[in-house]
C-alpha positions in Angstrom: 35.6 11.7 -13.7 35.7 10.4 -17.2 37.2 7.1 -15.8 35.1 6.7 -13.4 32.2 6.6 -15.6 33.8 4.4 -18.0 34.1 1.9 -14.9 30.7 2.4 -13.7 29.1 1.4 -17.1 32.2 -1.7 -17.8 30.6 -2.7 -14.0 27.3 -2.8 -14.9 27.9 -4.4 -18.0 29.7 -7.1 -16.3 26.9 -7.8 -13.4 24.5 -9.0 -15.6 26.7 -11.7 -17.2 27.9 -12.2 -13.8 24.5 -12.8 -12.9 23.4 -15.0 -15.9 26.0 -17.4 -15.5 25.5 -17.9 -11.2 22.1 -18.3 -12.6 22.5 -20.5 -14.8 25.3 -22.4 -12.5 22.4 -22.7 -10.0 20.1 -24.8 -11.2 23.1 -27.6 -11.1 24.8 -27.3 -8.3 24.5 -25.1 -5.0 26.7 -21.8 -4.9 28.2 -20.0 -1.8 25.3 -17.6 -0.1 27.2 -14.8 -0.1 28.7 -14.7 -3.3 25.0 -15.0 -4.4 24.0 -12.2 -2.3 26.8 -10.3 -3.7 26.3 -10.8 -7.5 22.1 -10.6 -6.5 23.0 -6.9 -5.3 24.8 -6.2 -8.8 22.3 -7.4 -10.6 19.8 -5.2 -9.2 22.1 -1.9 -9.8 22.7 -2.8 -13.2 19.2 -3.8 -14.3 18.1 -0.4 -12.9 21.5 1.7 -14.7 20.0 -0.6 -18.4 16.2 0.4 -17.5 17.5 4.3 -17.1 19.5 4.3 -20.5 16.6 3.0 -22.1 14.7 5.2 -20.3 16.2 8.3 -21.4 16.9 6.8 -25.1 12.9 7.2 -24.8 12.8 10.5 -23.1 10.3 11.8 -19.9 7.7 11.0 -18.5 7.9 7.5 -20.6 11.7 6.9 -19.1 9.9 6.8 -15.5 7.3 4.7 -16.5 10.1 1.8 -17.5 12.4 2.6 -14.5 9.0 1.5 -12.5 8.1 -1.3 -14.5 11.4 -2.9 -14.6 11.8 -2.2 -10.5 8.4 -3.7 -10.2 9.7 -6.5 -12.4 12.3 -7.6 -9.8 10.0 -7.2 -7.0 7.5 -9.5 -8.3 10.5 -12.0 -9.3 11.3 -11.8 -5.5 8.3 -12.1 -4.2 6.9 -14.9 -6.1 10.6 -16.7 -5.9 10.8 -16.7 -1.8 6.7 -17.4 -1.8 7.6 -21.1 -3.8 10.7 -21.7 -1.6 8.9 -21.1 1.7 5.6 -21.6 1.5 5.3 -21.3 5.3 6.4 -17.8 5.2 4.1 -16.7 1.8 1.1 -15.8 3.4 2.4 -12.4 4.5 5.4 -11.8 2.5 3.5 -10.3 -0.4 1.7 -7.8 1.9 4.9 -7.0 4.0 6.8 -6.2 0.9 4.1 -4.0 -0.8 3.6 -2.3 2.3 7.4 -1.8 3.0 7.8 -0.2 -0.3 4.7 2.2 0.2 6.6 3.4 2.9 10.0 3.1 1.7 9.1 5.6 -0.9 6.2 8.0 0.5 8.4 8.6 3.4 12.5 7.7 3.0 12.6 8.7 -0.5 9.9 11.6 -0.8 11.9 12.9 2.5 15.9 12.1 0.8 14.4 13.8 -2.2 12.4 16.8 -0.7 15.6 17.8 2.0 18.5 17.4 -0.4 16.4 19.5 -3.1 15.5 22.2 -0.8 18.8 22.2 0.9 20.7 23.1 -2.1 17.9 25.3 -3.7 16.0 26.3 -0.4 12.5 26.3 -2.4 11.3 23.7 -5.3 8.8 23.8 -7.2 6.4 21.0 -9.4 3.2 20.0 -11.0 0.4 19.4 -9.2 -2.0 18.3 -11.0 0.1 15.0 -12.5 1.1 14.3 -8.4 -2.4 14.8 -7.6 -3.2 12.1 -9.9 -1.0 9.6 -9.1 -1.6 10.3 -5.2 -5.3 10.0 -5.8 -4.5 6.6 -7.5 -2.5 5.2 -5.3 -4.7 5.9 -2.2 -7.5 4.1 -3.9 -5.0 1.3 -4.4 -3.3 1.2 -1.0 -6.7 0.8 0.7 -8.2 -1.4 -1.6 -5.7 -3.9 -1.2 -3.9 -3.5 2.0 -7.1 -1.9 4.2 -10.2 -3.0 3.3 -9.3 -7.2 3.2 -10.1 -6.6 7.4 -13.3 -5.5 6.5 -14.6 -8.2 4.3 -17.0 -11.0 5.4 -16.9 -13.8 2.8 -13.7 -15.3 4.4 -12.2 -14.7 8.3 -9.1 -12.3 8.9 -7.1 -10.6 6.4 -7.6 -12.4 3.6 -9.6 -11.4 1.0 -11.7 -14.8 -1.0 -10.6 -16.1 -4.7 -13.1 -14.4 -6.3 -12.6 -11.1 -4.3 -9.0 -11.5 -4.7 -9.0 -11.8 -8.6 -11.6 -9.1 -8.5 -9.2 -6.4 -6.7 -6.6 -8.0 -9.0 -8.7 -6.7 -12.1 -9.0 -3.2 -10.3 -5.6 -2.6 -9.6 -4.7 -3.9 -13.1 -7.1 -1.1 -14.5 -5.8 1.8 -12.5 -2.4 1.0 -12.9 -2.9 1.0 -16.8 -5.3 4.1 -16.6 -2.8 6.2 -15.1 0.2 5.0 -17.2 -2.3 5.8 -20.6 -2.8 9.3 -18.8 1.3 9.6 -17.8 2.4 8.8 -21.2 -0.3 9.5 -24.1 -3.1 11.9 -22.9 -2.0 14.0 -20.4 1.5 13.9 -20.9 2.5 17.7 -19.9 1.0 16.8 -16.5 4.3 15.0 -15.8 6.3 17.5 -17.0 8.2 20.5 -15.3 5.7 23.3 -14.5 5.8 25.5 -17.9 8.2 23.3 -20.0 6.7 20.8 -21.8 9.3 20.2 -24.0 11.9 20.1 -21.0 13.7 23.5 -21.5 15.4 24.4 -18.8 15.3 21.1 -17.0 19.5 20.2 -16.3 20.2 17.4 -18.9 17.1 17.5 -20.6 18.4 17.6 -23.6 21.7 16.1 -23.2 22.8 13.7 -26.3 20.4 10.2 -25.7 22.4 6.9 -26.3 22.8 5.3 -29.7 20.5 3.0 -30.9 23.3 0.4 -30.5 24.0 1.3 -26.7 20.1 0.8 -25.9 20.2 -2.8 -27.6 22.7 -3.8 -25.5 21.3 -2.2 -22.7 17.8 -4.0 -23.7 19.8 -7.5 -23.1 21.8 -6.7 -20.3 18.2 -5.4 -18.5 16.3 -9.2 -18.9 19.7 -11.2 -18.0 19.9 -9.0 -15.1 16.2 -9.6 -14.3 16.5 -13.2 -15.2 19.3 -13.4 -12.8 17.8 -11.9 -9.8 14.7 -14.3 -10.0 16.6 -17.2 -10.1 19.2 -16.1 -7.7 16.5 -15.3 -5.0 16.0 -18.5 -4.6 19.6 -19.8 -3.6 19.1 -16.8 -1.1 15.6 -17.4 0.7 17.2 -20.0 3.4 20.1 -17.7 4.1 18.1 -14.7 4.6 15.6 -16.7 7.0 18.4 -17.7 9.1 19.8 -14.5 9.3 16.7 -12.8 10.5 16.1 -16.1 13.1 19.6 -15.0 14.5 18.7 -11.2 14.7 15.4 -12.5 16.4 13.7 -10.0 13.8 10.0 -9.9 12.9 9.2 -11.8 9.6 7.8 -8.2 8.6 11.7 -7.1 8.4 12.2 -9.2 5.1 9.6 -7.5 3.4 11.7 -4.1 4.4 15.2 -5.9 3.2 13.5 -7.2 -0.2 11.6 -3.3 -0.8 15.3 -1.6 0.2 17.7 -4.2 -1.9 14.8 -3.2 -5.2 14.4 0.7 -4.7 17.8 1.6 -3.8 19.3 2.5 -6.8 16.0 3.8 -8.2 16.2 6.1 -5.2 19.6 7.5 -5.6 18.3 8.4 -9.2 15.5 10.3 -7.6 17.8 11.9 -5.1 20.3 13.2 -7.7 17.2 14.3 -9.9 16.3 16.5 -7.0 19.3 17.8 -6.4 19.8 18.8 -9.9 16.5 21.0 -9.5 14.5 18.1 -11.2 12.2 17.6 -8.6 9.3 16.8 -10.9 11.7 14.1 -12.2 12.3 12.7 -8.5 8.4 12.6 -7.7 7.6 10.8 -11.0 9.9 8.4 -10.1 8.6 7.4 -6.5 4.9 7.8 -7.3 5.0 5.8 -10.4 7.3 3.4 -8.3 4.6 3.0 -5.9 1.8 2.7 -8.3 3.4 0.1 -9.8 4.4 -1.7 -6.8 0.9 -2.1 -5.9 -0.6 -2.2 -9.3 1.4 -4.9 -11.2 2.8 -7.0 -7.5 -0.8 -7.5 -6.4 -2.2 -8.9 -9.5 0.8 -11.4 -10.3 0.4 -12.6 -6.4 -3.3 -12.8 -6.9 -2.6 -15.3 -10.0 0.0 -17.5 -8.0 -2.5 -17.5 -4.9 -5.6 -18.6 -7.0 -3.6 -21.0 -9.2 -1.3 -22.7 -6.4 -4.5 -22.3 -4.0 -1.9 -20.5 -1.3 -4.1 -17.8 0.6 -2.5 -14.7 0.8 -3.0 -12.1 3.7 -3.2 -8.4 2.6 -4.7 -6.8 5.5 -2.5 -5.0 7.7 -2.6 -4.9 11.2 -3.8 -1.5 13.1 -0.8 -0.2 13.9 0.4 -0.4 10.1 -2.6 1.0 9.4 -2.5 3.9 11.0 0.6 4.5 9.9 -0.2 4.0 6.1 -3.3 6.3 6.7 -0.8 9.2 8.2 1.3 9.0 5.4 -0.8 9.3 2.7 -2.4 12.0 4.3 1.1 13.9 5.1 1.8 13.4 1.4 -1.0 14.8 0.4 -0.7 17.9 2.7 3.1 18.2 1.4 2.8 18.1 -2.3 -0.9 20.4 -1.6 0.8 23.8 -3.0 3.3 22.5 -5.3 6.3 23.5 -3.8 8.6 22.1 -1.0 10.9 23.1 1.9 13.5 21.6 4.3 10.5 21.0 6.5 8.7 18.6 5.0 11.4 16.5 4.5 12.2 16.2 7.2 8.5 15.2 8.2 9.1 12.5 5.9 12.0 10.9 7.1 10.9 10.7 11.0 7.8 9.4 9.5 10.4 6.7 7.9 11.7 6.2 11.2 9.0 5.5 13.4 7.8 2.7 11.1 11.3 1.2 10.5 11.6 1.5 14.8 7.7 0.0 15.4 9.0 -2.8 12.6 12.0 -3.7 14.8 10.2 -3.4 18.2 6.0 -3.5 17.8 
């Protein structure tokens, strides 16, 4: 076990030095797609494995707050990355993405987290009023940006104007920083297991952090990795277009690739979190993941649109919205009591399914 480990953390040590030099490599000269893709997926595991030893150098619920903000980091990269490369495509890839990711985590990870937790401790238990929080937030935030752009008059379609746009920019900005004052500084024990606001009794909590020296390095390796995957994107956009032209798939499907390729090792945090009994641990994760999806993606795509003068379309269509509206409202109705069962992960996960099988065939 030992060994493995040690080859786990000399992997993701190499990934981001890996990635640096492509990087670096790329701006010269053109580099074999799936090499790129290859070293792009190793980045994104590593900069998430750096962001979780920092994070735990700096303890709960801050560790969740800088798993989210560096996930959201590489999101943003991508986004804005493929948006300058195709600027055919960019007028929906910033609301496909968000969206995906919403769903990605409300319904495939909430579910992965809620059935591997309950199947392994049959009942679990949480805080609700810090999930009630960040649910009520990112309600407010989901509609606002990805709703109510449908329902505006200043401009035609699913667009909101510039000075609407930088407007709901501003908001999401200030709810996103809101809750991470009340996560963090105010309101801390929220966040925490129910009863334990120092963390006894939570597996691990108080297992030995890493050195001041091991969270430097970490520190580094996390912005090569992150510089990496934003400049890497790039060499990828035209492969990824072709591939999805061959598969005859929607151009809504990238936005899923780009929002699974980001949250997947994030998720498998959350999973393991839950199956160690952390569940508060798992939710903080994928609600603060979502929050900041929406609150820190929409703002930087806001700035690109208003500066580069590239409309953006946020609305979603109605059979998106409907399906936004049931999740939110099944999420609410799960985390209502503050505990869990096999059943509503399960709910989850055919939630996942239907929009993953109405993405692939509307």
């Amino acid at each position: 076990m030992t060994s493995k480990l040690r080859l786990a953390d000399r992997t993701n040590d190499l990934f981001p030095i890996l990635g640096f030099v492509a990087a670096m490599a790329s701006l010269a000269m053109p580099l074999n797609a799936w090499m790129v893709a290859f070293i792009l997926m190793g980045a994104v595991v590593a900069a998430v494995h750096h962001a979780e030893v920092i994070a735990h150098r700096v303890g709960e619920p801050f560790g969740t707050l800088i798993l989210a903000l560096a996930v959201t980091v590489i999101e943003v990269g991508l986004i804005l990355t493929l948006m300058q490369a195709e600027p055919e495509k960019a007028q929906t890839l910033a609301r496909d993405t968000v969206f995906a990711a919403v769903m990605v985590i409300l319904n495939l990870l909430m579910g992965l987290c809620l059935l591997a937790g309950s199947i392994r401790h049959h009942e679990q238990r949480f805080q609700r009023t810090g999930i009630g929080a960040a649910l009520a937030t990112l309600t407010v935030l989901t509609v606002v940006t990805l709703v109510l752009p449908n329902f505006t008059s200043s401009v035609p379609g699913p667009f909101y104007s510039a000075t609407q746009l930088g407007f709901v920019a501003a908001v999401s900005l200030i709810l996103y920083a809101t809750f991470a004052l009340v996560q963090t500084v105010r309101h801390r024990d929220y966040f925490l297991p129910d009863g334990d606001a120092d963390g006894d009794g939570v597996p691990d909590a108080h297992a030995a952090p890493p050195s001041v020296q091991r969270t430097a390095i970490s520190s580094v390796l996390l912005l090569a990795s992150l510089f990496a995957v934003v400049l890497l994107a790039k060499n990828l956009s035209p492969v990824m277009g072709a591939l999805l032209a061959d598969w005859g798939a929607p151009p809504a499907v990238l936005g899923v690739l780009i929002a699974a390729l980001i949250l997947a090792p994030e998720g498998l945090a959350a999973v393991r979190a839950a199956k160690a009994d952390r569940l508060q641990t798992s939710l903080n994760l994928a609600l603060g993941s979502a929050l900041a999806t929406i609150g820190l993606t929409i703002p930087a795509v806001a700035i690109l649109s208003i500066m580069t003068d590239l409309p953006i379309s946020l609305g979603l269509d109605a059979k998106s919205t409907v399906l936004l509206f049931l999740s939110l409202i099944v999420s609410v109705q799960t985390l209502a009591n503050g505990r869990t069962t096999v059943l509503q992960g399960v709910i989850h996960l055919m939630l996942f399914a239907i929009y993953l099988f109405t993405t692939f065939v509307p």
